[in-house]
Steps between C-alpha positions, in 0.01 A plus 500: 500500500682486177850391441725679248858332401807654434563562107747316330844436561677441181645222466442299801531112368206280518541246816397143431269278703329191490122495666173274435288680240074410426576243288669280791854503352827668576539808312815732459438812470817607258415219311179673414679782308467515099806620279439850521377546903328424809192614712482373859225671654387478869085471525283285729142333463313774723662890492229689295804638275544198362142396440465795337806435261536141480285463152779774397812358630380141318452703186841672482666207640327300193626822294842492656559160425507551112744792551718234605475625886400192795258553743466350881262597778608474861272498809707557809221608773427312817234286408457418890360899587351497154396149400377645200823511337577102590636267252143359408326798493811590261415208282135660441644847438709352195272291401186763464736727378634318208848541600756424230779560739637274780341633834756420771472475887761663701368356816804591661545825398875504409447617165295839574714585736841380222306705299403783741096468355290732669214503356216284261495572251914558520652417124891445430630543152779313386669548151665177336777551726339498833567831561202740666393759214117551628363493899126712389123436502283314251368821397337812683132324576628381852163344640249695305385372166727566231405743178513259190767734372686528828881482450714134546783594671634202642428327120626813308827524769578151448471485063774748542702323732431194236644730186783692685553313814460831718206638672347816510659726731161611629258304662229522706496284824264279577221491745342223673442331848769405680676209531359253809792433670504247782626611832818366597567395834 
């Protein structure tokens, strides 16, 4: 069943974290923000939303990037119910995906939850201030394959949030699998 987050709420400041990313090193993930803005977006190795976007998300993040906008990936699922999301099988996803972006593990899940993720793909937009201006899809393709025309709206949300430092105030949510959680005992 699909999971659909909340939209944005304006304003909410970026929370900083320190987790293991692909590459074997310490990443933080505010450190990853450029001049003009931050994504942090919530995907995993095996939801079929995100194999069905992740060529896209690499491209806008790539895109992003020269707008002056940062880009981190987070996988927060629990890769003991679905050890297809572990942090080697993680290492393969970036790796065949060409990820430009630092791919972090949230084995413990304290950041989804900081973050209230709900669903992968789940994308935050910061603007230079850390301040949430954009909580939308990629664009409307969802799981199906994308028209070649199909609108960016997570790319085109986020260039304005890099020339005004405000979001637009409509958005679309968007949809994906939800987040694994582990059970707590």
């Amino acid at each position: 069943m699909a999971a659909i987050p909340p939209l944005c709420d304006f304003g909410w400041k970026a929370v900083d974290a320190s987790l293991i990313g692909t590459d074997g090193q310490r990443h933080s993930v505010l450190a990853q923000a450029g001049d003009k803005g931050l994504v942090v977006a919530f995907i995993c190795n095996h939801c079929p939303y995100v194999k069905a976007v992740i060529q896209r998300i690499v491209r806008d993040a790539r895109d992003l990037n020269e707008l002056g906008v940062g880009f981190v990936a987070i996988n927060a699922n629990d890769a003991v119910a679905y050890p297809a999301d572990s942090y080697e099988n993680m290492k393969v996803f970036a790796r065949d995906n060409d990820f430009s972006f630092p791919y972090l593990h949230d084995a413990d899940q304290s950041v989804a939850r900081t973050y209230a993720a709900v669903c992968t793909p789940d994308f935050f937009g910061f603007n230079g201030a850390g301040e949430l201006q954009y909580r939308g899809r990629l664009d409307a393709s969802r799981k199906e394959t994308a028209a070649p025309d199909i609108r960016r709206d997570l790319y085109e949300a986020m260039k304005e949030v890099a020339n005004t430092g405000q979001g637009p105030r409509e958005q679309m949510a968007s949809v994906g699998c939800s987040i694994k959680w582990r059970e707590i005992a």
